[in-house]
N, C-alpha and C positions, 0 to 999 in steps of 0.2 A: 289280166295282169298275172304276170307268176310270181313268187314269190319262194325267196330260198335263203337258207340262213348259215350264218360264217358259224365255224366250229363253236367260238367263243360265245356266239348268241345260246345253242346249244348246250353250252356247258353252262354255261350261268342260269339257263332254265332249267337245268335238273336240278341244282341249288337251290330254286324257290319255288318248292312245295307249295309253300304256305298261299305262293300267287298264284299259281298257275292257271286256275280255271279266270282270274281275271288279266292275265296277259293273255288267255286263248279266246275272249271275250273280245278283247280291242283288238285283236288281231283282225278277227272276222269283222268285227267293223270298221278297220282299215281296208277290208278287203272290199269290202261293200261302198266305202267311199273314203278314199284316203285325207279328205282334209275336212271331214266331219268334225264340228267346232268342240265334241266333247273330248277331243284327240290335239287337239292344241297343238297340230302339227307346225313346226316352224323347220326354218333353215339352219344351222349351226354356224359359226363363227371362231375365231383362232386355231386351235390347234383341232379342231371337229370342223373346218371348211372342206365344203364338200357332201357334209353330210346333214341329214334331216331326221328330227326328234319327235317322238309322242310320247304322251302320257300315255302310263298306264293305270299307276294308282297316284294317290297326291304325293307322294313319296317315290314313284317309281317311273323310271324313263328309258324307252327303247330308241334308240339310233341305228337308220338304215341310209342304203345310200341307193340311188336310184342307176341300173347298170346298164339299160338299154330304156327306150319307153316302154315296154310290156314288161320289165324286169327288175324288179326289186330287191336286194338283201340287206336283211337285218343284222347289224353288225354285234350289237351288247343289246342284256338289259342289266340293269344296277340302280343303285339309288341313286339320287341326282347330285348329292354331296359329294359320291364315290366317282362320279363323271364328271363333275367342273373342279376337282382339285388342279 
C-alpha cells in the first residue's frame, strides 16, 4: 500500500508538535494494518462521504480517502470538534 498526503494533512502536521510522534505511531500502524481496532477506523458520512477516519489520540482524528486499492491519502488531521462542526 502507498500512502501520500494532501498539502493540508502536511500543514496541519507541522502545527502539532506536541503529537507528532503519536500520529507517526498510528500511521505505522495503519500501515501495518489499516483497520487495527485501536484505530477505530470507520467510514465517514454527510459532508465527509467518501472519506474514512482514525484515531489518533482520544481527542485527535486523521481523515484519508482511499484513491486506488494500493493508494491511500491522508486528507487533515485536527481535532474532532474542529472536523464535525
Amino acid at each position: 500500500m502507498r500512502v501520500v498526503y494532501h498539502k493540508n494533512f502536511r500543514k496541519q502536521y507541522k502545527k502539532l508538535r506536541a503529537i507528532q510522534r503519536q500520529i507517526d505511531e498510528r500511521l505505522v500502524l495503519f500501515m501495518k494494518n489499516p483497520f487495527n481496532p485501536n484505530l477505530n477506523n470507520h467510514a465517514l458520512s454527510g459532508k465527509y462521504r467518501g472519506y474514512r477516519s482514525i484515531n489518533i489520540t482520544g481527542v485527535y482524528r486523521a481523515f484519508y480517502e482511499v484513491i486506488e486499492a494500493d493508494l491511500i491519502q491522508f486528507i487533515i488531521v485536527d481535532t474532532h470538534s474542529n472536523l464535525y462542526r
